[in-house]
Steps between C-alpha positions, in 0.01 A plus 500: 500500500379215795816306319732803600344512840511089593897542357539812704321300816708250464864641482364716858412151639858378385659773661362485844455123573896464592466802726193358663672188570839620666314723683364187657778319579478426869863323618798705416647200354173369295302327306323848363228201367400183643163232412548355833446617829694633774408285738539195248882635382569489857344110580809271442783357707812711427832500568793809581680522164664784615545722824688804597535675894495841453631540900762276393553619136551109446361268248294224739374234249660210660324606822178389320619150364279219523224725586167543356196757556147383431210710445192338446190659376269489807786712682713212630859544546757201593907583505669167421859414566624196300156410433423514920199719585733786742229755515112560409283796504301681255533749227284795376542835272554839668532847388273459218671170425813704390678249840418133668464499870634160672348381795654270681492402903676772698592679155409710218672568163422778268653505159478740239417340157743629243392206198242260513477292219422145377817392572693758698411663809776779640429608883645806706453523866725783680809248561502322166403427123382128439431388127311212503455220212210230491716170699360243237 
């Protein structure tokens, strides 16, 4: 009889684990899952991999070439162009860290995070989509 019941326990438990977990999943693009951090997925220098206007309807990757974002940990944020510091600020979650507000002098940034992960971060403010891939 407890055999029946720890079997019977364990099949429920089977069952509703998956449904507890995309249930979770807080970017529309992913991870459902993820060991590390938010704020450590997001700590890296990246670079545009890709980039499309939607104004424009155009594909604007090569706008980004040579350029790099980095996000450091204590809430730094440098813009590099060709390895040339071009703009500094800081960074910080918003919005229940669902986007990343940019702070820079005489400017501010929202984005929308639609993937954060490892090694692939995908950004959406209201002009354009940025997908961004660690620069190293």
């Amino acid at each position: 009889m407890k055999r029946n019941i720890s079997i019977a326990l364990a099949g429920v438990t089977l069952l509703i684990t998956p449904v507890l977990f995309t249930g979770c999943k807080k970017y529309d693009e992913g991870p459902s899952l993820s060991l590390r951090t938010k704020k450590a997925r997001v700590a890296n220098e990246w670079k545009v991999d890709f980039a499309y206007d939607y104004k424009d309807g155009e594909n604007t990757t090569s706008d980004y070439f040579g350029e790099t974002w980095e996000f450091s940990k204590d809430g730094e944020w440098i813009e590099r162009d060709n390895g040339t510091i071009d703009k500094s600020g800081t960074w910080e979650f918003v919005s229940d860290k669902e986007s990343i507000k940019i702070t820079k002098p005489f400017d501010v940034d929202y984005y929308d995070i639609l993937k954060l992960k490892n090694k692939e971060m995908w950004l959406k403010d209201q002009d354009e989509e940025l997908h961004l891939v660690p620069a190293n």
